[in-house]
SEMI-841361 format. One record per residue: residue in one letter; residue number from 0; x, y negated, z negated of N, C-alpha, C, O, CB in turn. Coordinates in pm, 1 decimal, padded with zeros to 6 digits. Glycine has a CB too. Example, Ala and Ser with C-alpha at 12.3 -4.5 7.8 and 13.67 -1.06 7.14 Angstrom:
<recs>
REC   residuo   num        nc1        nc2        nc3       cac1       cac2       cac3        cc1        cc2        cc3        oc1        oc2        oc3       cbc1       cbc2       cbc3
REC         A     0    01319.0    00569.0   -00780.0    01230.0    00450.0   -00780.0    01320.0    00330.0   -00780.0    01423.6    00331.9   -00846.5    01130.8    00447.3   -00904.6
REC         S     1    01285.0    00225.0   -00708.0    01367.0    00106.0   -00714.0    01290.0   -00003.0   -00787.0    01340.9   -00113.8   -00803.9    01408.4    00059.8   -00572.5
</recs>
This chain:
<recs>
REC   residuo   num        nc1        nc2        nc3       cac1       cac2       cac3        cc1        cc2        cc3        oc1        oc2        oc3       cbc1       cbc2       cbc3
REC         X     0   -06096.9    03163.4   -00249.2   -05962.8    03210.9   -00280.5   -05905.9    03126.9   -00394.3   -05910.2    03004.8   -00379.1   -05870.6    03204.8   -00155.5
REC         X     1   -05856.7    03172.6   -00498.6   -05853.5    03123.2   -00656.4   -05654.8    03058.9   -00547.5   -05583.2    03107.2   -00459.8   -05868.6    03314.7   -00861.1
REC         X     2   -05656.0    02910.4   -00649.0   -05495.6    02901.0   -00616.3   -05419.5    02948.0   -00759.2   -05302.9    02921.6   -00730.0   -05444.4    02722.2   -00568.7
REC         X     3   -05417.0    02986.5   -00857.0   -05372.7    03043.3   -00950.4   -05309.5    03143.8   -00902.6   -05332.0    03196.3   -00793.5   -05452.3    03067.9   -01034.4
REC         X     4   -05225.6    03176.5   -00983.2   -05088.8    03315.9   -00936.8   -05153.2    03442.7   -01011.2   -05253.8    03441.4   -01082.2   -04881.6    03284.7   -01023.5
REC         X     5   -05078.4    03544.0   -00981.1   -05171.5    03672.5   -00975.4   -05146.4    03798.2   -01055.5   -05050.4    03867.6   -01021.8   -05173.7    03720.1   -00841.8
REC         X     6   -05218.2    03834.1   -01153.4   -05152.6    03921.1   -01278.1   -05226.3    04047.1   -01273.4   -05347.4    04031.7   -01257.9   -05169.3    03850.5   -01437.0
REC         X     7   -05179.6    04185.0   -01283.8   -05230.2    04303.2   -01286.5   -05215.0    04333.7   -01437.2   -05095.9    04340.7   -01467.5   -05163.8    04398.5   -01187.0
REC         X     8   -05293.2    04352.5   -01533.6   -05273.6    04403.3   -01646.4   -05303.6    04541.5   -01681.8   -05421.2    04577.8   -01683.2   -05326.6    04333.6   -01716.1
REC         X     9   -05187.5    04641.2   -01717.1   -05193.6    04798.0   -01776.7   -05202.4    04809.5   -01893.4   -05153.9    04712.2   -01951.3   -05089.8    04881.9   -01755.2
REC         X    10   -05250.6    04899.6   -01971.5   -05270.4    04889.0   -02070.5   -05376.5    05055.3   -02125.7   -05478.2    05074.3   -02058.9   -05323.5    04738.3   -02071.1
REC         X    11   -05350.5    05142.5   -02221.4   -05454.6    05238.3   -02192.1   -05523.8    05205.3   -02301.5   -05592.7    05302.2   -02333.4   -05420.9    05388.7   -02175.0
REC         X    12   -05538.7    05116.7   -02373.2   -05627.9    05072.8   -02508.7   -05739.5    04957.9   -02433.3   -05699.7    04843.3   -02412.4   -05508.2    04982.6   -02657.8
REC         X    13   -05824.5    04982.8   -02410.4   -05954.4    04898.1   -02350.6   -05994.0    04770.1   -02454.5   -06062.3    04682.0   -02402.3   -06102.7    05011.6   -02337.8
REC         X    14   -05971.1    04758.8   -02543.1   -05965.2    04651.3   -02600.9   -05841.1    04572.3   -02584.3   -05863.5    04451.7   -02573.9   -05991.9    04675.4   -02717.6
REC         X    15   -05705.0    04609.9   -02578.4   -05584.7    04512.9   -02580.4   -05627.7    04448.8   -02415.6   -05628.4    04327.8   -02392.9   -05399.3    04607.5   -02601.3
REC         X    16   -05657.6    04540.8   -02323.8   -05626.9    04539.8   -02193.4   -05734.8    04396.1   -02157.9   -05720.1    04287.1   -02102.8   -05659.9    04705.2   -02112.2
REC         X    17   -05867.5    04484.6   -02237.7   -05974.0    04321.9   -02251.5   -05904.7    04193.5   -02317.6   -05898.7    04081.3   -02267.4   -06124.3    04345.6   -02369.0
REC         X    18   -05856.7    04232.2   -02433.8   -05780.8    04083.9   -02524.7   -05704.0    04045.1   -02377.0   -05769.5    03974.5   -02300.3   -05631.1    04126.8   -02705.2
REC         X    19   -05597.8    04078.7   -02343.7   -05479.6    04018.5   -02239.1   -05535.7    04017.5   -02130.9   -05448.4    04003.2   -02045.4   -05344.7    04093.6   -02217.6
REC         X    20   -05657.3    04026.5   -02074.7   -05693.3    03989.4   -01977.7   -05772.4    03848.0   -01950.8   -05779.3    03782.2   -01847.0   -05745.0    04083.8   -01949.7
REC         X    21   -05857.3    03812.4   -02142.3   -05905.0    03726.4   -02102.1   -05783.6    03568.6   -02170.4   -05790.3    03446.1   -02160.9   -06068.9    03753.4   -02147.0
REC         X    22   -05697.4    03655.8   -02227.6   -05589.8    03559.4   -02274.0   -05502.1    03515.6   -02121.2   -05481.3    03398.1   -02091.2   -05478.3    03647.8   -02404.9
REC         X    23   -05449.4    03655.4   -02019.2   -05353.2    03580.2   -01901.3   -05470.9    03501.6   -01830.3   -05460.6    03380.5   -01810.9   -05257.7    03700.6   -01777.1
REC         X    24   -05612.2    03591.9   -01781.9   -05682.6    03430.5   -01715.9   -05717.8    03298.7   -01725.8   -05802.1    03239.1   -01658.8   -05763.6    03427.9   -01693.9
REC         X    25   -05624.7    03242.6   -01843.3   -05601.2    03182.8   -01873.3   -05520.3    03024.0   -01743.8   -05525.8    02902.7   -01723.4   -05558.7    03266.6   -01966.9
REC         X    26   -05465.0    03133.5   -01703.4   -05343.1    03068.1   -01614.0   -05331.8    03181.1   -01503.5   -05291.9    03132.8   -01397.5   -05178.9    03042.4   -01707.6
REC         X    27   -05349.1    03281.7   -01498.8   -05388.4    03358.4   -01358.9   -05491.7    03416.3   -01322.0   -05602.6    03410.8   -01375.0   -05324.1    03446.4   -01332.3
REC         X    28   -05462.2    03469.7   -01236.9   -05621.1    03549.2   -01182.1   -05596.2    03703.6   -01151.7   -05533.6    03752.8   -01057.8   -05689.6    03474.7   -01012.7
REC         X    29   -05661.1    03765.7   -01255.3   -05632.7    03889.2   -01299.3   -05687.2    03953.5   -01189.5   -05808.2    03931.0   -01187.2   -05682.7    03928.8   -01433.5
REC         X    30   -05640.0    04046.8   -01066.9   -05685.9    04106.7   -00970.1   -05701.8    04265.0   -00996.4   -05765.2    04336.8   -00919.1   -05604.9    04071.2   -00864.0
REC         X    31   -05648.4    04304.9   -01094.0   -05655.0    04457.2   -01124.6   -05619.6    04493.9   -01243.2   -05526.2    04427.6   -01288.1   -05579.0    04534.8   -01045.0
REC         X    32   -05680.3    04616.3   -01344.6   -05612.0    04686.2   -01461.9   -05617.5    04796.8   -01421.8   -05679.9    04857.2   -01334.5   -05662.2    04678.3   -01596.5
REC         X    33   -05538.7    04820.2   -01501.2   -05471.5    04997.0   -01509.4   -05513.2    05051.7   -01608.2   -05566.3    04966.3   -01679.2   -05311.4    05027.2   -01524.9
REC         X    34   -05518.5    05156.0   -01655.4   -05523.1    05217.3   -01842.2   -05436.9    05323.2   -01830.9   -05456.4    05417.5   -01907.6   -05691.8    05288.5   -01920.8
REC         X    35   -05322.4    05331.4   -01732.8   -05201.4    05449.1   -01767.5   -05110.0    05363.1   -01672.8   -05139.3    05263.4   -01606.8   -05229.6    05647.8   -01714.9
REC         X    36   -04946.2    05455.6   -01690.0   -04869.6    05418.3   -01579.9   -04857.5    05480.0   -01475.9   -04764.5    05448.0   -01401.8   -04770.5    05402.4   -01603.8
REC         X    37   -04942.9    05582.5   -01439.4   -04980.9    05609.0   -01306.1   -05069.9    05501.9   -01246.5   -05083.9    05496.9   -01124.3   -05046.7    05737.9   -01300.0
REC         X    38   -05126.9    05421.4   -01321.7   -05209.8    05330.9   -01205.2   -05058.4    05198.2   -01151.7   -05048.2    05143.6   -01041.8   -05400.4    05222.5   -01312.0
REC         X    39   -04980.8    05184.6   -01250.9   -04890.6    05044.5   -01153.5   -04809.3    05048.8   -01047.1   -04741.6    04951.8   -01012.7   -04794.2    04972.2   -01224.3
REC         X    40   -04809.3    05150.6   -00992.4   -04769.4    05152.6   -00872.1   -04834.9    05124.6   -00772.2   -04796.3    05033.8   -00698.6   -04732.1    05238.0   -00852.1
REC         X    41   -04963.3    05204.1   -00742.2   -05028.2    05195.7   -00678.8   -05160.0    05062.6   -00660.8   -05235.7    05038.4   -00566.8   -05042.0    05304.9   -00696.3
REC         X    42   -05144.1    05000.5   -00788.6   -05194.5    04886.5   -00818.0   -05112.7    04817.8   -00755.6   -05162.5    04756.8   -00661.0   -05214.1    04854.7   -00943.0
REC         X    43   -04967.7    04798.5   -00777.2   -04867.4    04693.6   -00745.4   -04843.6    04716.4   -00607.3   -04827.0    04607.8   -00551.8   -04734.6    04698.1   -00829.9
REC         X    44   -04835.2    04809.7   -00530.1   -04847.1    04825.3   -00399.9   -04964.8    04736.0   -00319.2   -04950.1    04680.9   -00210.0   -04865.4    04966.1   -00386.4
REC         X    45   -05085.1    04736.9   -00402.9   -05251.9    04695.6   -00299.1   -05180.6    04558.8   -00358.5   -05107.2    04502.4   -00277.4   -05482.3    04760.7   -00358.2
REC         X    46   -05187.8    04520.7   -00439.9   -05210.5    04338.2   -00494.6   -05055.4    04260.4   -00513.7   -04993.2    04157.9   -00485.9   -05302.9    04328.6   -00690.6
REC         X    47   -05052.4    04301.1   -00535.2   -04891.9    04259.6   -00476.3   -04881.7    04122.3   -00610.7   -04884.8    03999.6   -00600.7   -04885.8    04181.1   -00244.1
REC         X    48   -04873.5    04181.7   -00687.4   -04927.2    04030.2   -00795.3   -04811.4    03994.7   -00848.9   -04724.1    04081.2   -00855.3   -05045.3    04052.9   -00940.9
REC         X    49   -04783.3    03857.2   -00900.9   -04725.6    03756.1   -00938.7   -04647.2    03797.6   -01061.0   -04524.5    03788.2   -01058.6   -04816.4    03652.5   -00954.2
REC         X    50   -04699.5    03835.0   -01149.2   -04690.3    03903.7   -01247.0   -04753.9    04036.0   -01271.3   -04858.9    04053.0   -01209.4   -04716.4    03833.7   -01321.9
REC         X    51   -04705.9    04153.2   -01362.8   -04797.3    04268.5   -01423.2   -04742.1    04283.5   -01552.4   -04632.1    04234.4   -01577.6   -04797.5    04414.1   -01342.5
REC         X    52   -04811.6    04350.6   -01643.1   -04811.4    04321.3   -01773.0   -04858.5    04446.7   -01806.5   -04972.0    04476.7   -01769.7   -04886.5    04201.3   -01820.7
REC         X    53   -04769.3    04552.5   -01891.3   -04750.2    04648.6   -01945.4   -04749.0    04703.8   -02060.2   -04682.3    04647.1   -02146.7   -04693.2    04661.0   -01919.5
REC         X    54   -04815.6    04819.6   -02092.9   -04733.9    04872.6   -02250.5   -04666.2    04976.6   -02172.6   -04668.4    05010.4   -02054.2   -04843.7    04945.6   -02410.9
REC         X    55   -04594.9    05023.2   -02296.6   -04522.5    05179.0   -02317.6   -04592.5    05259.5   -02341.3   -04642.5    05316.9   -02244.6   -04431.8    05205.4   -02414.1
REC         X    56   -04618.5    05289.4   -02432.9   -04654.3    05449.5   -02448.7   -04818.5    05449.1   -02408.2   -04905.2    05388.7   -02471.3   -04623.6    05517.0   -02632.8
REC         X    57   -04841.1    05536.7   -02280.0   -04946.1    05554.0   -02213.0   -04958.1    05683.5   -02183.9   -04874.1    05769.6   -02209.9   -04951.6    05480.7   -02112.7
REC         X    58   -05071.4    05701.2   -02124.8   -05064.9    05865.4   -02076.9   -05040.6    05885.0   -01982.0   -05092.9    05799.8   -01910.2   -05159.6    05944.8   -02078.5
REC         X    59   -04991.1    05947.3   -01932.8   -04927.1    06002.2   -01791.0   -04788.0    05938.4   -01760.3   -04704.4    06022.4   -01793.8   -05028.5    05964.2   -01658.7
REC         X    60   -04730.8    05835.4   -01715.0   -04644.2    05753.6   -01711.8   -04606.7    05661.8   -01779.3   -04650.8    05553.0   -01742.4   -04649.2    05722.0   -01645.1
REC         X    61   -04518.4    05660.2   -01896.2   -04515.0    05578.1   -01958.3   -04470.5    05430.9   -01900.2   -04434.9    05426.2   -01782.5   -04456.1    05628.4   -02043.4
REC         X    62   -04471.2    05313.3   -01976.8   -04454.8    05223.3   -01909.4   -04266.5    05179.7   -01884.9   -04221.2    05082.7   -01824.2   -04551.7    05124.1   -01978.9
REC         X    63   -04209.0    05263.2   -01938.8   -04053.0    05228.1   -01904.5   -04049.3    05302.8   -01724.4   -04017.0    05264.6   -01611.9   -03914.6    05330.7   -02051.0
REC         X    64   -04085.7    05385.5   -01767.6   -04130.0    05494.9   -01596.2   -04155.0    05415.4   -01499.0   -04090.2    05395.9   -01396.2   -04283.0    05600.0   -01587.9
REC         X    65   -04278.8    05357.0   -01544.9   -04371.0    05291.6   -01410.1   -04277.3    05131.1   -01409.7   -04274.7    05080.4   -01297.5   -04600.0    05267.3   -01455.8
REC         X    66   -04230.8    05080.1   -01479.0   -04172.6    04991.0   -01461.9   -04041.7    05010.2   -01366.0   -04004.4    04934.3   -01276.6   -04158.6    04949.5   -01578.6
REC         X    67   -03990.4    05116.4   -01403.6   -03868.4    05147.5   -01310.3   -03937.9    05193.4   -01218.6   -03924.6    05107.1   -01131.8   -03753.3    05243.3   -01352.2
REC         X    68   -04003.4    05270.6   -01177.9   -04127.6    05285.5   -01012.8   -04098.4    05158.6   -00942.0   -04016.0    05133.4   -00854.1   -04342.2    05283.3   -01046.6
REC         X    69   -04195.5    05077.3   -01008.5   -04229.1    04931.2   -00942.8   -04124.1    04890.2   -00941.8   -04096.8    04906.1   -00822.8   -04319.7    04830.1   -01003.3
REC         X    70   -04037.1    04846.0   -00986.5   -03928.0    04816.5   -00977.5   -03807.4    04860.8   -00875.7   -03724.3    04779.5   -00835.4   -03911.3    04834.2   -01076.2
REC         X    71   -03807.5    04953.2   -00851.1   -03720.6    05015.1   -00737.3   -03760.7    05015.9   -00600.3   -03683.6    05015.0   -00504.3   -03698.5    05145.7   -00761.7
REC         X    72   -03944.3    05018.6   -00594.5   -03997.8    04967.9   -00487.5   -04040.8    04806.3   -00433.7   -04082.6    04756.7   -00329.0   -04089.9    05036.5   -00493.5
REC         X    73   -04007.5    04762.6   -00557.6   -04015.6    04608.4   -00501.1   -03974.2    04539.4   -00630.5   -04021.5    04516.1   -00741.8   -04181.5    04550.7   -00439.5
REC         X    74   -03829.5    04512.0   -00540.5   -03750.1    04445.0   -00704.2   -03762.0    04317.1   -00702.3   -03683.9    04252.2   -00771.8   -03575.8    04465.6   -00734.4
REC         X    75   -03880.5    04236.1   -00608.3   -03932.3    04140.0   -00686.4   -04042.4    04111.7   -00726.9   -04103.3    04007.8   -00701.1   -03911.9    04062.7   -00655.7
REC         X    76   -04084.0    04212.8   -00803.1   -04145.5    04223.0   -00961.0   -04128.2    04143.8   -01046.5   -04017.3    04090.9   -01054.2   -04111.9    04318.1   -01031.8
REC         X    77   -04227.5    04110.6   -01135.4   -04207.4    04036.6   -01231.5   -04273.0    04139.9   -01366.7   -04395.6    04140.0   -01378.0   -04276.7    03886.1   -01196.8
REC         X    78   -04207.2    04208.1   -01445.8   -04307.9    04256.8   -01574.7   -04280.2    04200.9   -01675.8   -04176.3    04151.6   -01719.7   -04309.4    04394.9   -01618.2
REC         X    79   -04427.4    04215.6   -01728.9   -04370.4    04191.5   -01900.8   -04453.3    04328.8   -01973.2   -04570.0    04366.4   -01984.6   -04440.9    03996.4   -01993.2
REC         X    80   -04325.4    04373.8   -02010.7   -04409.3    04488.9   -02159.2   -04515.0    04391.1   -02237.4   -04514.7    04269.8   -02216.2   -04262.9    04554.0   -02320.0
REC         X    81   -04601.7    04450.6   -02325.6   -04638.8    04419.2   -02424.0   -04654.2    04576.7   -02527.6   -04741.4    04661.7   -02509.7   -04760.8    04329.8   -02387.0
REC         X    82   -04594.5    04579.8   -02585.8   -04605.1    04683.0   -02691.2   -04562.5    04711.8   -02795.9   -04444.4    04681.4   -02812.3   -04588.9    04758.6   -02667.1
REC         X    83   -04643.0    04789.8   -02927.6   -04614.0    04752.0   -03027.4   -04471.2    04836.7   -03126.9   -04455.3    04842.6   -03248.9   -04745.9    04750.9   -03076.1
REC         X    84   -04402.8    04881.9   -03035.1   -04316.6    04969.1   -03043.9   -04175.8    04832.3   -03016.0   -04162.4    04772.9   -02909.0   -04350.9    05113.8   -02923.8
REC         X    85   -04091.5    04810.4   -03134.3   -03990.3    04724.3   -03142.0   -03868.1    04746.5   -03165.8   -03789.3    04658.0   -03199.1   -04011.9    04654.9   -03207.9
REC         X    86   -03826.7    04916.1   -03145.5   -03678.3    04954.5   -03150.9   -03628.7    04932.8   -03079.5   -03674.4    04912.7   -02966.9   -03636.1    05051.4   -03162.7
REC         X    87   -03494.9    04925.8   -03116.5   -03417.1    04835.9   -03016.0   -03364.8    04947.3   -02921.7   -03253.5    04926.3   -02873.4   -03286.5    04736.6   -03087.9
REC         X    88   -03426.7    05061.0   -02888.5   -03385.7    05154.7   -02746.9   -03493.2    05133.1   -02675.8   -03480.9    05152.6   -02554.8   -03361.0    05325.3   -02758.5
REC         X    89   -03570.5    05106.9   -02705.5   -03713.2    05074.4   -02627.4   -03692.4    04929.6   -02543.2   -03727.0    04926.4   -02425.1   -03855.4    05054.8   -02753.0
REC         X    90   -03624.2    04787.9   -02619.0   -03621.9    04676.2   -02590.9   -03505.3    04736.4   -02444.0   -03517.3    04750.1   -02322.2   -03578.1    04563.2   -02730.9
REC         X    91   -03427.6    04751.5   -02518.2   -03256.9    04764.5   -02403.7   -03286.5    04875.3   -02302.0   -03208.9    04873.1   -02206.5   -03077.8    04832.9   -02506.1
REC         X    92   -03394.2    04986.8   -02298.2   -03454.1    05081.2   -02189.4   -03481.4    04961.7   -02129.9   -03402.7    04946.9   -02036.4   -03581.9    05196.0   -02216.4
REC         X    93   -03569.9    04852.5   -02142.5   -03671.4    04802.9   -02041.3   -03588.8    04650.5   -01968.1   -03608.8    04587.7   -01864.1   -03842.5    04765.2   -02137.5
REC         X    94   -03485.8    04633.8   -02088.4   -03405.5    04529.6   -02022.9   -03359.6    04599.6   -01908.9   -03389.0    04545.7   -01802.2   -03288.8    04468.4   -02108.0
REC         X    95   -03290.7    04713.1   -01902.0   -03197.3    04763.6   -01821.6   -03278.2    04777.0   -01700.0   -03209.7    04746.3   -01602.4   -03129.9    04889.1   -01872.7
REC         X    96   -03444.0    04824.2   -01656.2   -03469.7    04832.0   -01566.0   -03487.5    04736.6   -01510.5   -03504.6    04744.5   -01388.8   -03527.3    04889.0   -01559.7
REC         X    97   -03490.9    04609.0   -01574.8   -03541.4    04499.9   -01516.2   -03668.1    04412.1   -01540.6   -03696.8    04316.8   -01468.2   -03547.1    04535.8   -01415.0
REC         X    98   -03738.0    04449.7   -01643.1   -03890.6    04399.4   -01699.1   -03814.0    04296.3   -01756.0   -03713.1    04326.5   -01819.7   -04001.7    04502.1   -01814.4
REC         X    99   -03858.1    04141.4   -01737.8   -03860.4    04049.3   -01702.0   -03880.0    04017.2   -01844.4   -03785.4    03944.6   -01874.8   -03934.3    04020.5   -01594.6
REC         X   100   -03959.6    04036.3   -01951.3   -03967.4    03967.7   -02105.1   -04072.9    04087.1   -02165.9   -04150.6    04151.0   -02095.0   -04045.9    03772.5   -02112.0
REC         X   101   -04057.9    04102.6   -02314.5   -04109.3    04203.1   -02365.8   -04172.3    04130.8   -02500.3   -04106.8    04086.1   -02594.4   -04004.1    04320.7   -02380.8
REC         X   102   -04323.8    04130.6   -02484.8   -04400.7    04114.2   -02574.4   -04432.3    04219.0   -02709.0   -04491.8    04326.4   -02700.5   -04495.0    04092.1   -02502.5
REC         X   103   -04376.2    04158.4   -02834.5   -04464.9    04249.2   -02961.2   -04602.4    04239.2   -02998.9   -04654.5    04133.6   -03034.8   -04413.8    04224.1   -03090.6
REC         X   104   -04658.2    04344.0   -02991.1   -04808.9    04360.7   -03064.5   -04817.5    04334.8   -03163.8   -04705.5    04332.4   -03214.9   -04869.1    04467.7   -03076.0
REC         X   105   -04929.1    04299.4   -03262.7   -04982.0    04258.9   -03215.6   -04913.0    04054.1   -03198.8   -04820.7    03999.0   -03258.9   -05101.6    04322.6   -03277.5
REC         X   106   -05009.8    03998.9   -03092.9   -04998.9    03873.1   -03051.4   -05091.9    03827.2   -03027.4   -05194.8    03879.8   -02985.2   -04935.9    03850.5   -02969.6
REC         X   107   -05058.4    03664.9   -03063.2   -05169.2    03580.5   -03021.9   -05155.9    03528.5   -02881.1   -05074.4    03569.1   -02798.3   -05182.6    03466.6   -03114.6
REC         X   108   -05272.2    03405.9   -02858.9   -05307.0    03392.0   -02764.6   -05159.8    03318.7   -02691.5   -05099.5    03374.5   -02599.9   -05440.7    03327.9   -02777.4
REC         X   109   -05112.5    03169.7   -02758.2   -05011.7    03090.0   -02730.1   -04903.4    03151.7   -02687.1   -04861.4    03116.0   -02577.0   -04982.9    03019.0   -02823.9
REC         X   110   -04853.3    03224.7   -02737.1   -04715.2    03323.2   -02759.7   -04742.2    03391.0   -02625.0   -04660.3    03389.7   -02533.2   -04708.3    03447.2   -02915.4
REC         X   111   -04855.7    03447.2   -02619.0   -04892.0    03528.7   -02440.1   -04857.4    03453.8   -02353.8   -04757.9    03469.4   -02283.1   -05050.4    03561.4   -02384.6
REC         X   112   -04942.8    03354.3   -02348.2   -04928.2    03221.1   -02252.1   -04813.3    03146.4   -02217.6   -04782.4    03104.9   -02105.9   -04997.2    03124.3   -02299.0
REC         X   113   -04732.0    03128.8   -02362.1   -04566.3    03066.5   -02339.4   -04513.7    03150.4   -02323.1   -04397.9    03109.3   -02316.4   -04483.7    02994.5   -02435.4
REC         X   114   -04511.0    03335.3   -02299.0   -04436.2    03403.5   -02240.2   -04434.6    03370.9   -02079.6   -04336.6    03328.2   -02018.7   -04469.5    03529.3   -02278.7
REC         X   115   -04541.9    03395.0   -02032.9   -04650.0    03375.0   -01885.2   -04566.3    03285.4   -01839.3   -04507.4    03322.9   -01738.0   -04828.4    03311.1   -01892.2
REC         X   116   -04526.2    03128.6   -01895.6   -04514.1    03074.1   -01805.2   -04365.7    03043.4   -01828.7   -04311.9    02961.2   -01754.6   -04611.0    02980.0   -01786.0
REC         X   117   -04297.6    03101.0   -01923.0   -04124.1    03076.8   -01913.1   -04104.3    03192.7   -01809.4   -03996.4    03163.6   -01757.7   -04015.0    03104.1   -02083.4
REC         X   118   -04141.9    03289.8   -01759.9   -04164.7    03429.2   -01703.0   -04163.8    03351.8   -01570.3   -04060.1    03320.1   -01512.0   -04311.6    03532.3   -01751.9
REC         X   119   -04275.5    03326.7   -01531.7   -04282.8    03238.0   -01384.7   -04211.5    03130.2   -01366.1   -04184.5    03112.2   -01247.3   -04408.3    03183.9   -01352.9
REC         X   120   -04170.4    03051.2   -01438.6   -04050.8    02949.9   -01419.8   -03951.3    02955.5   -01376.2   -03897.4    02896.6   -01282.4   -04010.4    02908.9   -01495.4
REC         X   121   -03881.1    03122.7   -01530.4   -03775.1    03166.9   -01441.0   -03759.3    03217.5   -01268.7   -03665.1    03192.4   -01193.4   -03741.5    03262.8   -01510.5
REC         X   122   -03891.2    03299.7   -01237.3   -03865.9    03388.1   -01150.4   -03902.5    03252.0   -01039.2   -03893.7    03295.4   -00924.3   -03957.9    03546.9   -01159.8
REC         X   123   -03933.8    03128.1   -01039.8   -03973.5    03070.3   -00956.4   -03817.0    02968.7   -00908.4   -03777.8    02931.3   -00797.8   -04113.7    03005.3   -01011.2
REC         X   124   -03778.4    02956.3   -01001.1   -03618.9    02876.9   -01034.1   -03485.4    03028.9   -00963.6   -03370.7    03013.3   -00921.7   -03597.0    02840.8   -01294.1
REC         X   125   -03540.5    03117.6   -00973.4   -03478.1    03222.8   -00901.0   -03456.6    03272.2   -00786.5   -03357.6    03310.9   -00724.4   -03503.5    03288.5   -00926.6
REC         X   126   -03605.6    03261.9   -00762.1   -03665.9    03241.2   -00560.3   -03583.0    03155.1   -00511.8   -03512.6    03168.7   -00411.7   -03840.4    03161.4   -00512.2
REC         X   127   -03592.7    03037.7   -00604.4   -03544.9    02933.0   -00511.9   -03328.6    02917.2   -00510.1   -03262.0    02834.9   -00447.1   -03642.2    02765.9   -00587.9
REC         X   128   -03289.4    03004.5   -00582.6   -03221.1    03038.4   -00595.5   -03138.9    03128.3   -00466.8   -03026.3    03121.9   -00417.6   -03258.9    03066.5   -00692.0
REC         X   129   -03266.5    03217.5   -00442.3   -03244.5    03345.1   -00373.9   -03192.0    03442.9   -00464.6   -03095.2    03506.5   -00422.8   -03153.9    03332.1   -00259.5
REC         X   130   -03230.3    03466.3   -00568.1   -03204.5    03642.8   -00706.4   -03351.6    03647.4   -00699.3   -03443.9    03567.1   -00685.7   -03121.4    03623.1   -00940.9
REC         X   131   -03333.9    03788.9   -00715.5   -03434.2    03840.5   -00735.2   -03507.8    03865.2   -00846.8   -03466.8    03950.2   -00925.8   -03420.6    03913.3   -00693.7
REC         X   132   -03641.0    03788.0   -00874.7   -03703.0    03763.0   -00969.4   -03707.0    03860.3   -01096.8   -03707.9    03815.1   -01211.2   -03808.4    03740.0   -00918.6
REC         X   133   -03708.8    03962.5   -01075.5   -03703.0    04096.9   -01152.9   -03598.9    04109.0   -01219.7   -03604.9    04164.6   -01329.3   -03709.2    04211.5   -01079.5
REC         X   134   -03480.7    04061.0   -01171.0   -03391.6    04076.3   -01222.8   -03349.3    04082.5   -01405.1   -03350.8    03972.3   -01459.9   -03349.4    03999.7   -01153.2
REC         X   135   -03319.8    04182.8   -01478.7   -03242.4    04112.2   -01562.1   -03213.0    03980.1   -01617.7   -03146.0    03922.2   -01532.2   -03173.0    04132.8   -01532.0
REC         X   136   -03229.0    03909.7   -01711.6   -03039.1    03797.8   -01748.5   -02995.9    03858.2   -01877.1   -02891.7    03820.8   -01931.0   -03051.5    03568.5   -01794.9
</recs>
């Protein structure tokens, strides 16, 4: 049993999903991918992970969708978008549901990683708080 915290990565581009998978195992332990936003629900339901890590525009469910899904079923979620889409209705859609920090494409490795762990800091400084990690600030 890995003690590292626990990241589901979505993504429908098989190369980004490979890049950010071997960039978050870095610092977690990647238990599942998706390649649409029909898989994060049902992903986030079985693994129950620490973090999940998203794009937008996917097939079937986009990721503002599935973020508000997961999100309404367990608002302590932690997401982070990653996508290469940077208008600012896209940013303030995903603030509003609650996705936790929003990565631009493309990115390097560091920038992933210092998202990862200001992401878990907050939501860990929150727990202990009692707010709910998902939350907004």
């Amino acid at each position: 049993m890995s003690s590292k915290p626990t990241a589901i990565v979505i993504d429908d581009s098989p190369i980004m999903r490979k890049a950010l998978k071997i960039i978050v195992s870095q610092i977690f332990d990647v238990v599942a991918e998706g390649s649409s936003g029909d898989d994060a629900l049902p992903l986030f339901e079985k693994f129950r992970p620490d973090i999940m890590t998203m794009d937008i525009v996917m097939p079937g469910r986009d990721g503002i969708t599935a973020a508000t899904e997961v999100l309404g079923r367990f608002p302590e979620a932690t997401i982070v978008m990653c996508s290469s889409l940077s208008t600012r209705d896209k940013i303030v859609a995903c603030q509003k549901v609650g996705v936790a920090h929003y990565l631009l494409k493309p990115f390097d490795s560091e920038k992933v990683l210092s998202v990862m762990r200001f992401v878990m800091a907050r939501r860990a400084a929150r727990a202990t708080q009692g707010d709910a990690p998902g939350a907004a600030s």
